[in-house]
C-alpha positions as CSV (number, residue, x, y, z in Angstrom):
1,X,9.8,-1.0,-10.0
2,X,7.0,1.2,-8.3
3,X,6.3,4.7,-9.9
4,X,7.8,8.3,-8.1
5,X,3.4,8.8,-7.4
6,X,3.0,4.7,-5.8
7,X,6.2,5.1,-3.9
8,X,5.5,7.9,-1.8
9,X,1.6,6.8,-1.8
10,X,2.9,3.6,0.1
11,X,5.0,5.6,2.3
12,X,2.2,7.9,3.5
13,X,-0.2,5.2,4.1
14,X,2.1,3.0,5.7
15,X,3.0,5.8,8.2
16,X,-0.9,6.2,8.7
17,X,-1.5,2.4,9.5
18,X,1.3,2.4,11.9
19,X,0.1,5.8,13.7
20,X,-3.0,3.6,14.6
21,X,-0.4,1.4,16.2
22,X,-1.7,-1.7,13.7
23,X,1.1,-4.2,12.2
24,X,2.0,-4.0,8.8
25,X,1.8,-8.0,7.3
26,X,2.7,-7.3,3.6
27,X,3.8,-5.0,1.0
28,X,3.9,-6.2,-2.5
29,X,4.6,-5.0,-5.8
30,X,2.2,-7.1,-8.2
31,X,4.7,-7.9,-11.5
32,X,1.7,-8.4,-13.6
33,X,-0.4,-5.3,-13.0
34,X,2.4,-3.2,-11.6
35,X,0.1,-2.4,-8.3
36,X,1.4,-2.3,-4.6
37,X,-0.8,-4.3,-2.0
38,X,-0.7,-3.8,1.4
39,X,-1.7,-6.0,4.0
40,X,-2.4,-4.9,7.8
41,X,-3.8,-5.4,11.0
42,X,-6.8,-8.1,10.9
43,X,-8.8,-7.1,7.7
44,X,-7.0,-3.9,6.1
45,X,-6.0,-4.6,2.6
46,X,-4.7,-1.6,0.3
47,X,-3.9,-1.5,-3.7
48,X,-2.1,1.6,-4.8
49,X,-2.5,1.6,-8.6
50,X,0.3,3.2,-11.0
51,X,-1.4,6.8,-10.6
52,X,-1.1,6.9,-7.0
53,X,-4.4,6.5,-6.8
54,X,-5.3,4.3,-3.3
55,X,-8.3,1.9,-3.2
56,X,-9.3,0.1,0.2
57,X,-10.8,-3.4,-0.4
């Protein structure tokens, strides 16, 4: 289960990536280390640690 902080991270970032009219390919919770990844567009992958803290890859 993603944290109050990841949660609304994910929201907000998804909105962003979809403002820039770029499809959304995967949101995952990761079991092991309890991050979100998001996939989009060609190349833009996202991990959204337990803090809320975003990191692009």
């Amino acid at each position: 289960m993603p944290t109050e902080k990841q949660a609304v991270k994910c929201f907000i970032i998804c909105q962003r990536i979809t403002q820039m009219y770029l499809p959304i390919s995967l949101v995952r919770l990761d079991e092991r280390s309890n991050d979100i990844f998001i996939l989009a567009g060609e190349d833009i992958q996202v991990l959204i640690d337990r803090n809320g803290e975003v990191k692009i890859l």
